[in-house]
C-alpha positions as semicolon CSV with decimal commas, in nm:
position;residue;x (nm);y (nm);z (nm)
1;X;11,356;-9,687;2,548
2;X;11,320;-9,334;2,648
3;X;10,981;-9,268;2,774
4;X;10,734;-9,390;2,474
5;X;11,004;-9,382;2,245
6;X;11,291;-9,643;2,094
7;X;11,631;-9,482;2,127
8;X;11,863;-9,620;1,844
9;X;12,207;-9,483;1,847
10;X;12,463;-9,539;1,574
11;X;12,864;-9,463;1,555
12;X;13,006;-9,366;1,295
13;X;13,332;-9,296;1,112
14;X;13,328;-9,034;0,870
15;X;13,522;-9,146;0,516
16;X;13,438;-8,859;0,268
17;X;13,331;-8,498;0,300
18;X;13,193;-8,283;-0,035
19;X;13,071;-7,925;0,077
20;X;12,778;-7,868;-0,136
21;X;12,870;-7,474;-0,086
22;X;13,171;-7,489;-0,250
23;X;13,238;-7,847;-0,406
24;X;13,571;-7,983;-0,184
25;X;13,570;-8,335;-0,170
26;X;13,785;-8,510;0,069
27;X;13,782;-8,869;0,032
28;X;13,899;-9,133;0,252
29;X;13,931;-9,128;0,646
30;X;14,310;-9,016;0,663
31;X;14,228;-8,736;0,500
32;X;13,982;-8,638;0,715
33;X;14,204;-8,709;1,002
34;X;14,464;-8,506;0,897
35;X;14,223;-8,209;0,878
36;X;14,078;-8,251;1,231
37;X;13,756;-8,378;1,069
38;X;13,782;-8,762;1,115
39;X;13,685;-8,819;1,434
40;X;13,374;-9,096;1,557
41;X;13,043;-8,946;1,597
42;X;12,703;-9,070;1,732
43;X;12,392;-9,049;1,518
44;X;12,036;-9,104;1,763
45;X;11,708;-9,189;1,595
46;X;11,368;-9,160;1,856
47;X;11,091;-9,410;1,689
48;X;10,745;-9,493;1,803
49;X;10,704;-9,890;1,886
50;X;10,452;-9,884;1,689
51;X;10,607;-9,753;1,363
52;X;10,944;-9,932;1,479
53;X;10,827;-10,278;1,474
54;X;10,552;-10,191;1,190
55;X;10,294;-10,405;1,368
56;X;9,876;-10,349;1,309
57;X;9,776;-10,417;1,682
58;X;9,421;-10,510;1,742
59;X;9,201;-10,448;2,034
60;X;9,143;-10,795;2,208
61;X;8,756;-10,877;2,171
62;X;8,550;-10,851;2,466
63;X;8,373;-11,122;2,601
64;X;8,032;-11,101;2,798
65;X;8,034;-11,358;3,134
66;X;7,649;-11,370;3,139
C-alpha cells in the first residue's frame, strides 16, 4: 500500500507494436529486440481498498449500555 492506496505493479514484455500514426506493425518480441524496442517494462495501477476488493462495508450498529 502506498498511503490509502493499493499499489499493483505489473512487468511486462512487449510482443507486437502497430503505430496507429502510420500503420507499422512489428510482431513478435525479436523483432522488437532487434529495433531497441523489446525491452521489460513496469506498468503501476493505484486502487482504493474499497473499489479493489469491491466490498459494501457497513457501519457496525451501536449498542446503548443502559
Amino acid at each position: 500500500m502506498k498511503g490509502d492506496f493499493i499499489v499493483i505493479r505489473q512487468i511486462m514484455l512487449p510482443t507486437s507494436l502497430k503505430c496507429t500514426a502510420c500503420g507499422l506493425t512489428i510482431s513478435g518480441h525479436a523483432a522488437l529486440h532487434a529495433v531497441d524496442l523489446g525491452g521489460q517494462f513496469t506498468a503501476t495501477s493505484y486502487y482504493d481498498p474499497v473499489d479493489y476488493y469491491g466490498g459494501v462495508f457497513e457501519p457496525e450498529e451501536e449498542y446503548d449500555n443502559e
